[in-house]
KEKE-3310 file (N, C-alpha, C; in steps of 0.2 Angstrom, whole numbers, plus 5000, padded with zeros to 4 digits):
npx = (5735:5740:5757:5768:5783:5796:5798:5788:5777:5780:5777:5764:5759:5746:5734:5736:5735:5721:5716:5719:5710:5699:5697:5706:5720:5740:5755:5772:5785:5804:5817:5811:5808:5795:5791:5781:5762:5748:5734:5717:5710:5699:5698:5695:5703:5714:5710:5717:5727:5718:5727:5730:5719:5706:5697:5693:5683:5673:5679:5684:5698:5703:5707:5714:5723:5738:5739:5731:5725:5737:5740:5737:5746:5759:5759:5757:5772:5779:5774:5763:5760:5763:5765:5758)
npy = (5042:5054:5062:5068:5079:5080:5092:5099:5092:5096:5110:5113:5104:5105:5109:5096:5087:5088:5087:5073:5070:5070:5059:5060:5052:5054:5051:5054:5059:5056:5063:5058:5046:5033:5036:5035:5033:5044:5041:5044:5041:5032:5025:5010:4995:4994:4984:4969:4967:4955:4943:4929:4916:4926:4924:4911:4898:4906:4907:4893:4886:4879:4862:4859:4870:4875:4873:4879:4886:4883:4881:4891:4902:4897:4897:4911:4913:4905:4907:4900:4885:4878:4865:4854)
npz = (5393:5402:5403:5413:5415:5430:5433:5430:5438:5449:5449:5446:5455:5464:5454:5446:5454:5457:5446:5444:5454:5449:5441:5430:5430:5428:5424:5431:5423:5424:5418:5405:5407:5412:5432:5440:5444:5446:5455:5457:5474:5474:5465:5453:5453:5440:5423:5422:5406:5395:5386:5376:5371:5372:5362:5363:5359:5355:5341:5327:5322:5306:5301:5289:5289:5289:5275:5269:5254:5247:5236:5225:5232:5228:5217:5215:5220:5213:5199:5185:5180:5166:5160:5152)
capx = (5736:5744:5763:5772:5791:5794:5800:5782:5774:5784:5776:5757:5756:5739:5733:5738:5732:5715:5711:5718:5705:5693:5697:5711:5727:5743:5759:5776:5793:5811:5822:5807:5806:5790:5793:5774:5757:5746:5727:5713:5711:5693:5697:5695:5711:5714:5709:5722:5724:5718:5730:5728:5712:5703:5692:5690:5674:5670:5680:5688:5704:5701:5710:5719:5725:5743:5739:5724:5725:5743:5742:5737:5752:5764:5759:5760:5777:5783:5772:5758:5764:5762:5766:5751)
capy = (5045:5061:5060:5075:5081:5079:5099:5104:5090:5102:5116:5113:5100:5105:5106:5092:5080:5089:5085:5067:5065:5069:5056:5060:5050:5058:5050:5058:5054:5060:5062:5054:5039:5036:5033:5034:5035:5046:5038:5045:5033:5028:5023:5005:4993:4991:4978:4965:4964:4948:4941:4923:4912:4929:4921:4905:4897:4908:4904:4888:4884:4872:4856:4861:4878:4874:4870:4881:4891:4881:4880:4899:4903:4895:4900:4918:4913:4903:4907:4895:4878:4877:4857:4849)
capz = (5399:5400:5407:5413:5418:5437:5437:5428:5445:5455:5448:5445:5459:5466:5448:5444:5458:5458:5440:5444:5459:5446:5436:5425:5432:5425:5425:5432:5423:5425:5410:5399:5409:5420:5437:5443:5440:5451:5450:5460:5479:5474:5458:5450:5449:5429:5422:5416:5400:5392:5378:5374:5374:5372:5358:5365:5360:5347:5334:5327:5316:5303:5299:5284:5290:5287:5270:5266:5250:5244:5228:5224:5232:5227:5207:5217:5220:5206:5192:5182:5177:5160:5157:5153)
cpx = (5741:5751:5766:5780:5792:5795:5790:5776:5774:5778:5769:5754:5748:5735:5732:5734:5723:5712:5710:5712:5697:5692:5702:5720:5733:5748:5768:5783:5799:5814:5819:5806:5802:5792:5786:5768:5752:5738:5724:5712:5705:5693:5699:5699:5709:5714:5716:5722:5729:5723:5727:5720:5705:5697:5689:5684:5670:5672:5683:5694:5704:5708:5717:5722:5732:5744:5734:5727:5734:5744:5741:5742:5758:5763:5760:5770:5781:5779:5767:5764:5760:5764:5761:5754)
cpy = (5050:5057:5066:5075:5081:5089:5103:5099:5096:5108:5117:5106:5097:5106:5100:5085:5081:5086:5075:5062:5066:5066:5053:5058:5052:5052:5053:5055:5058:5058:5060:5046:5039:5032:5031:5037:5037:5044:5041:5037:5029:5025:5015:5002:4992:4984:4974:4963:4956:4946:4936:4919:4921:4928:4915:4902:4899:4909:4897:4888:4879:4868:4858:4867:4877:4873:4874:4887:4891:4882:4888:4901:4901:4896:4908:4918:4912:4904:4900:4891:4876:4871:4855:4846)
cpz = (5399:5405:5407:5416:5426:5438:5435:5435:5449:5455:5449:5450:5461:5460:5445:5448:5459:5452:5443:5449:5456:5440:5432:5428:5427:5428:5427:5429:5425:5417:5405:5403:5416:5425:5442:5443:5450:5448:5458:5468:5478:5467:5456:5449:5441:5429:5417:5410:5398:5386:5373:5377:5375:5369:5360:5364:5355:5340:5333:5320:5311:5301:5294:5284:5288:5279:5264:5259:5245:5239:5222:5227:5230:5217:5209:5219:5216:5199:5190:5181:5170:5154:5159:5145)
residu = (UNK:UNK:UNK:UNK:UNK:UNK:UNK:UNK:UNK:UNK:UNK:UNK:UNK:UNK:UNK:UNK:UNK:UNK:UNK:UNK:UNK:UNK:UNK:UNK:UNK:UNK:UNK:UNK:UNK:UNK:UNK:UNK:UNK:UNK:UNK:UNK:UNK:UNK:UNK:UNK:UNK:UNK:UNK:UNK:UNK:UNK:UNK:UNK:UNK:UNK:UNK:UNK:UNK:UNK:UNK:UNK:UNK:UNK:UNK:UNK:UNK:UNK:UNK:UNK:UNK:UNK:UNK:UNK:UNK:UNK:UNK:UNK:UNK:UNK:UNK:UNK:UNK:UNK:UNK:UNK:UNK:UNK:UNK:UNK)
# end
């Protein structure tokens, strides 16, 4: 999403708001910091994004996960054990 200077807002306003009613919402900041997004009035709230439990269902963790692949790493750590 584009983000612009509020003096370059100022400047190319009706520009600006025409593209966004076509679509392309723009955001305006001060100093680098955005203070507000301009989005067309027929436009779609955003969808929240989903974080956690996204997978749900489609995959599982297995039993030994804490533990899986321990003894290959720990020779990647330490080295072969060469007491036999």
């Amino acid at each position: 999403m584009r983000t612009v200077n509020i003096h370059e807002a100022k400047t190319h306003l009706s520009r600006l708001v025409d593209r966004a009613a076509k679509g392309e919402p723009f955001i305006i900041a001060k100093a680098g910091k955005p203070l507000v997004k301009v989005v067309p009035l027929d436009a779609p709230p955003e969808r929240e994004v989903k974080r956690f439990g996204f997978l749900r269902g489609q995959i599982t963790v297995p039993d030994d996960f804490d533990t899986m692949c321990q003894e290959e790493i720990e020779k990647m750590f330490y080295g072969e054990d060469d007491e036999t």
